[in-house]
C-alpha positions, 0 to 999 in steps of 0.5 A: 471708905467702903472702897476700901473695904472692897479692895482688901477683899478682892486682895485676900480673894486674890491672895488666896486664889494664888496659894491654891494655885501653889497649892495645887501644883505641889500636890500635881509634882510641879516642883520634884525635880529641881536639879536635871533643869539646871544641868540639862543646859550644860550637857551637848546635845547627843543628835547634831549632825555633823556638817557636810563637806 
């Protein structure tokens, strides 16, 4: 029983090591831009070179 008791713990430790890591990284602007990333892969690439003959 007192495994049990062990591994809630370490679930709770754990669960609130992840919302810091959230957390921090929303405070850091890991999450402003959500829309250029999803765009970028739809424009063409402004420095191909063209093949050669």
């Amino acid at each position: 029983m007192s495994i049990l008791y062990f591994l809630i713990g370490c679930s709770v430790l754990l669960a609130l090591v992840f919302l810091g890591a959230f957390f921090w990284a929303q405070k850091n602007g890991q999450n402003d831009d959500l829309y250029t990333p999803s765009m970028r892969m739809l424009l063409d690439e402004e420095d191909e070179i063209p093949p050669e003959k």
